[in-house]
N, C-alpha and C positions, 0 to 999 in steps of 0.2 A: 296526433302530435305527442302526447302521454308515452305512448308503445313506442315512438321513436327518441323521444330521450332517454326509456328507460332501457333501450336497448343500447342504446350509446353513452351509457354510464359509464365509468370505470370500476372496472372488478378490482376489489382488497386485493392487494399485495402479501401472503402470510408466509410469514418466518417459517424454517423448517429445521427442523433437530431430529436428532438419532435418540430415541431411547431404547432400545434392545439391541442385543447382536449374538449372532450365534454362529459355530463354526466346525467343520469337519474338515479334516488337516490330514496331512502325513505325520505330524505332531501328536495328534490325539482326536477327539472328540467333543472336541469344546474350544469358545477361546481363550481360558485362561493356559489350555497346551500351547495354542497357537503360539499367545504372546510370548508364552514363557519362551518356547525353544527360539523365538524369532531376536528376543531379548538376550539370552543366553548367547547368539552367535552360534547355535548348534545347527545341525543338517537332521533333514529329514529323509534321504535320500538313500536307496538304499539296491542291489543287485536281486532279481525279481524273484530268484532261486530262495532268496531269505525272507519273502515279502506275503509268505503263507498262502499264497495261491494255490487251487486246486490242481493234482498230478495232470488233468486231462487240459489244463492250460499251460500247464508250463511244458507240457511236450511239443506245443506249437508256437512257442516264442525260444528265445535265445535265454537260458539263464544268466548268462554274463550279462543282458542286459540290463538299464538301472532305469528306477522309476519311482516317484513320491508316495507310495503305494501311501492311504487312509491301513493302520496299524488294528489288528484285532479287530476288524470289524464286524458282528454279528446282526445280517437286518434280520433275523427272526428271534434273535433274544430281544431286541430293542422292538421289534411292531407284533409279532405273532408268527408265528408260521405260516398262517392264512392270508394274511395280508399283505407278510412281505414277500410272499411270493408272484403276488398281482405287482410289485413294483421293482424294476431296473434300481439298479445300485444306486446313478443317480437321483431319482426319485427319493429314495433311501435318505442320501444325504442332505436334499432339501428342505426332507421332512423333518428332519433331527435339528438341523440349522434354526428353521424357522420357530419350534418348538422353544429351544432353547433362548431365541434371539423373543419371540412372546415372553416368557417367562420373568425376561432380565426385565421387560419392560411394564409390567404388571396387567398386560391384557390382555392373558391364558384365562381359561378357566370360563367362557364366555362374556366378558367384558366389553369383548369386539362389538360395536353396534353396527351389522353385516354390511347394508345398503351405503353407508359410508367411509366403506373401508376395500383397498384394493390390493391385488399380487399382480409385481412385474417383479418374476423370478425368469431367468433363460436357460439355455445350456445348447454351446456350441452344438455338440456332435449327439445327445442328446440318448438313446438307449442304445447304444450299438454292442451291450454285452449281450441284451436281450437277441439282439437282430441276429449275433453269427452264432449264438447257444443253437434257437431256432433254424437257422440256415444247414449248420448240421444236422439238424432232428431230421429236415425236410429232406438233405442226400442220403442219408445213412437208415429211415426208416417210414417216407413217401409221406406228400400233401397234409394226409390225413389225418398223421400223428402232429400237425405244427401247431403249439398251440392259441387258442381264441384270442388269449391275452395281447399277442405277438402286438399290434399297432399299438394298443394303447398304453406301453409295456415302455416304446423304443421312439416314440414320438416325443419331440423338444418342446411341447409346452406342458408335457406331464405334470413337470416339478411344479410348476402354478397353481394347474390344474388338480392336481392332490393337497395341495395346501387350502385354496380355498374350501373343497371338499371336506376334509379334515375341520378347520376352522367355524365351516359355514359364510363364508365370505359371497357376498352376491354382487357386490362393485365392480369396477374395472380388472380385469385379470388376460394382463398378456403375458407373453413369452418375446422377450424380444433376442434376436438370434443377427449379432452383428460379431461372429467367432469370438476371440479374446479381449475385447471389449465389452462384455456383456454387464460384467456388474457394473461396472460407471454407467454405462448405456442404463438399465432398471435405477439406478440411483439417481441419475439426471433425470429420467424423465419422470417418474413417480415424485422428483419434488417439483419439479414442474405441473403437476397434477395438483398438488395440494397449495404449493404456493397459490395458483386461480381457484381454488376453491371446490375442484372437482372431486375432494377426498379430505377425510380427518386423515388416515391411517391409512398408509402404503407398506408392505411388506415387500423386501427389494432385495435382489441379488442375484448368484448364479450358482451353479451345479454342475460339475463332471465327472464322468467316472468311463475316461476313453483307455486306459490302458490296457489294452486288449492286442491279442496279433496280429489281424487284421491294421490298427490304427499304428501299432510300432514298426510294422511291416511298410505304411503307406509315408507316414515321418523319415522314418530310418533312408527311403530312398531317394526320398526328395531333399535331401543332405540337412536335414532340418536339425535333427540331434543331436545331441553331444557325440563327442567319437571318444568321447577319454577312454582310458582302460585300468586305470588305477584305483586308489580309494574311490568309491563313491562320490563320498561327501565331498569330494575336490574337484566332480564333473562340473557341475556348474558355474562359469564365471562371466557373472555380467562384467563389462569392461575390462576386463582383463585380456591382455595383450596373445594371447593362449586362449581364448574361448574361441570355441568348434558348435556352438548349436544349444537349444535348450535340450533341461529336461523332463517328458514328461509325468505330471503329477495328476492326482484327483483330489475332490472336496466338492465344499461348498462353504460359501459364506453371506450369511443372510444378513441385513439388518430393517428393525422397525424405525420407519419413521410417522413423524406427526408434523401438523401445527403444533407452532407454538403453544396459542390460545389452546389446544385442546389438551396438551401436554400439564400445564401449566395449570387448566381447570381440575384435572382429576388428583393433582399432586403431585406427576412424576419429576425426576430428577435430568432435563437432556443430559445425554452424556458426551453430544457437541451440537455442531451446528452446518447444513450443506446449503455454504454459502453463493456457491457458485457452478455451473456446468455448462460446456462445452464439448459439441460434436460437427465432425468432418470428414471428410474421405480425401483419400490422396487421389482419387482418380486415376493408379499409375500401375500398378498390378495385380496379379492374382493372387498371390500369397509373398510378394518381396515390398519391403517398405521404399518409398519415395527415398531415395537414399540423401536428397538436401533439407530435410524433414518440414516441410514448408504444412502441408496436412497437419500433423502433431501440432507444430508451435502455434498455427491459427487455431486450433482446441483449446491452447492451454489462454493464448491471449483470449478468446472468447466466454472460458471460466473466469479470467481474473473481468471482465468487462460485466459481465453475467451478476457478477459479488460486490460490485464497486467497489472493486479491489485493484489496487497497484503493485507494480514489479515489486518495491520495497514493503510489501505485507508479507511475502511468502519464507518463510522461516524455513523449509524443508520439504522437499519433493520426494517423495513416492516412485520411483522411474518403474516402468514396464518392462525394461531391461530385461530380456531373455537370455541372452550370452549368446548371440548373432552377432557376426562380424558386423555388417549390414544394420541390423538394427540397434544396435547401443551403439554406434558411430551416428547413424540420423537422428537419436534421440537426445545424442550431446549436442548433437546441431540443432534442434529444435530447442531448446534449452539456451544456448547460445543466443540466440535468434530472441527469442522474447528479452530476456533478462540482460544481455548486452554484457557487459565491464563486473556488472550487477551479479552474474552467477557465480562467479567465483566467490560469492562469503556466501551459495543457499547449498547447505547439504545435502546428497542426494545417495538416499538408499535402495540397493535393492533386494527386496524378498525373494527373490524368485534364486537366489544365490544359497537357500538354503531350504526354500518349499519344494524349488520345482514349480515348472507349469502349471499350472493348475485348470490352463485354458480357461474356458467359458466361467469356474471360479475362482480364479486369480483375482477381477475386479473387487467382487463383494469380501473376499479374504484380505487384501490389501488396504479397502476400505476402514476393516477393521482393527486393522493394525495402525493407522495412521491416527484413528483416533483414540488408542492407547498412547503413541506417539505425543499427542497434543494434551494427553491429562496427565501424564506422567514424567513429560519432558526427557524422553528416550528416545533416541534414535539407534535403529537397528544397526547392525555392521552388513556391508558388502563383504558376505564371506568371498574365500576364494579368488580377492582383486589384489595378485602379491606381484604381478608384474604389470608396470607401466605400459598402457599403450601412449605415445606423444600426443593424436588424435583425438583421446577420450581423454581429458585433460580438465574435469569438474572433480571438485570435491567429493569424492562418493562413498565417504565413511569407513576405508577399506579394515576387515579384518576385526575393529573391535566397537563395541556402543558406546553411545556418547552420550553425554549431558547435555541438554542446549534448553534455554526459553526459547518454548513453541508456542504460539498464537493462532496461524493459519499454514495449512498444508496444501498443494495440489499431487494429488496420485492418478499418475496418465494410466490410460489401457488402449493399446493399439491391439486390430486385427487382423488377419489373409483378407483380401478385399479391398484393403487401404482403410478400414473403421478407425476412426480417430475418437474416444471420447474420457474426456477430462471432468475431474470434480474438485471443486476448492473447501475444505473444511476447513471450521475455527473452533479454536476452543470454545467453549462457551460461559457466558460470563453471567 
């Protein structure tokens, strides 16, 4: 009788807050790049000929073409020679992220107490510069020369898998791998981890590093990317009446979360609060969005339900917005659909109008932008949104930053598969 009420207890409820974040960008290598250039209204975006790629890559891509390329990036100044050679770019930038995003929140340096602490870091597409280096080696110099490294090198749960390693983290450690959804997906469900109590400390986010030929090669023809041909920085336009496709980008962006209580016990300072999360599938195709957005807007109704939060708490939205005919039309319809009469006073920005895609790291980069967003009462501009479409007809910040009191934000992440998954943050008080 004992065992059976003590199993049918009810488990604490624990608050959950961000204290660290860390960020590898088309901007720079940190998030103070991040925010700046996202603040600034600047592009990261750039034609791949200028993007310092190695000769033996860019013979096999298109230089004309444009990508968020991560600027100077060196993984063997920044881990060693030795060691960055056992890790895929990706890997690379999860490490640096995660690094950076400990640092902010003061438990580097082994603070971590291991058994209580997890990684849900993912990555869509995952080492695929490793996979076609090696696929080369394997036509051009037979089985033998391919190297050992090769799986553990190009496998989507690396990024975790080296962080813990690195860290020493012995907790829960996935990969969750739901394509451009990925960082809300690790940030939802890691505070769902810790809200029941399965964790102090989650370390959450995603990682990409797909710009390769092969993957521009396999974009490029399933009419997924932009077709501009002019400046760069004017490819991308979420809602804009003129946008042809995203573009793609790499990074990573990580952030630490905690309880409260435990946040609170050591001194730290939350830098917000992840009040709410939702996830869904459209059930409808293989890489084209549910075009009535019915998937999307039950995510975003299920973070605002998740946060005991109402239509009228949401100060600013975050959109997913890739600059897809198809997809920023379903996402103004999903938006639509929750918010009613109601969306027309929530701002709605999108990053992706000057990162680029960043895929599988767009969630955890976005995330962290939202919650400079809500401490600083900035809202990014919709670069690139100079012509009206009737259609996409929400407020979407075009062109310059704004002032607003912010309180609470939802930043959507849709992915190929129909992946719906939403997070609600608040400032924190």
């Amino acid at each position: 009788m004992n065992i059976h009420r003590s199993l049918n207890k009810p488990k604490p409820q624990h608050r959950v807050v961000i204290t660290g974040m860390g960020a590898v960008s088309p901007f720079g290598h940190n998030v103070s790049s991040l925010w700046e250039g996202l603040a600034a209204g600047r592009s990261g975006i750039r034609r791949i000929r200028d993007s310092g790629i190695s000769p033996e890559l860019l013979q096999q891509m298109d230089g004309d073409a444009i990508a968020g390329f991560v600027p100077d990036w060196d993984g063997e100044a920044r881990f060693g020679r030795k060691e960055a050679r056992k890790m895929d770019r990706f890997v690379q930038f999860a490490l640096a992220a995660a690094e950076e995003a400990l640092q902010q929140s003061g438990l580097d340096n082994g603070k971590l107490v291991p058994e209580r602490t997890g990684v849900y870091v993912g990555s869509g597409i995952g080492g695929i510069g490793t996979l076609m280096e090696q696929a080369n080696v394997l036509f051009k110099r037979g089985r033998s020369r391919v190297s050992p490294t090769l799986v553990p090198m190009m496998i989507a749960n690396m990024a975790a898998a080296m962080i813990s390693i690195r860290f020493g983290i012995t907790g829960p450690v996935l990969a969750p791998v739901t394509a451009c959804s990925i960082g809300n997906t690790a940030i939802g469900e890691a505070m769902r981890l810790i809200r029941n109590g399965g964790a102090d400390v989650v370390i959450a986010g995603g990682a990409e590093a797909a710009v390769s030929p092969v993957a521009l090669a396999g974009f490029g023809n399933a009419t997924a990317l932009a077709s501009f041909k002019g400046d760069p920085a004017a490819a991308s336009r979420p809602f804009d009446a003129d946008r042809s496709g995203f573009v793609i980008a790499e990074g990573a962006g990580i952030v630490v979360l905690e309880s409260l209580e435990h946040a609170m016990g050591r001194g730290a300072e939350p830098l917000a609060e992840v009040l709410g999360y939702g996830a869904t599938s459209d059930a409808w195709h293989m890489v084209a969005t549910d075009p009535s957005g019915k998937g999307a807007a039950a995510a975003m109704r299920l973070a605002l339900e998740d946060g005991g939060l109402t239509q009228g708490d949401i100060s600013v939205i975050s959109a997913h917005a890739t600059g897809t005919s198809v997809g920023d039309l379903s996402e103004t319809r999903s938006i639509r659909s929750v918010f009613g009469e109601g969306a027309d006073r929530i701002p709605v920005t999108a990053n992706k109008s000057m990162t680029g895609h960043m895929l599988g790291a767009a969630g955890g980069a976005e995330a962290i932008a939202l919650v400079h967003m809500l401490r600083e009462g900035l809202i990014p501009p919709t670069l690139n949104r100079t012509t009206r479409d009737p259609l996409c007809d929400l407020d979407y910040v075009p062109l310059q930053a704004r002032h607003a009191e912010l309180r609470v934000g939802l930043s959507n992440s849709f992915g190929f598969g129909g992946h719906n998954a939403v997070i609600a943050l608040g400032r924190f008080n």
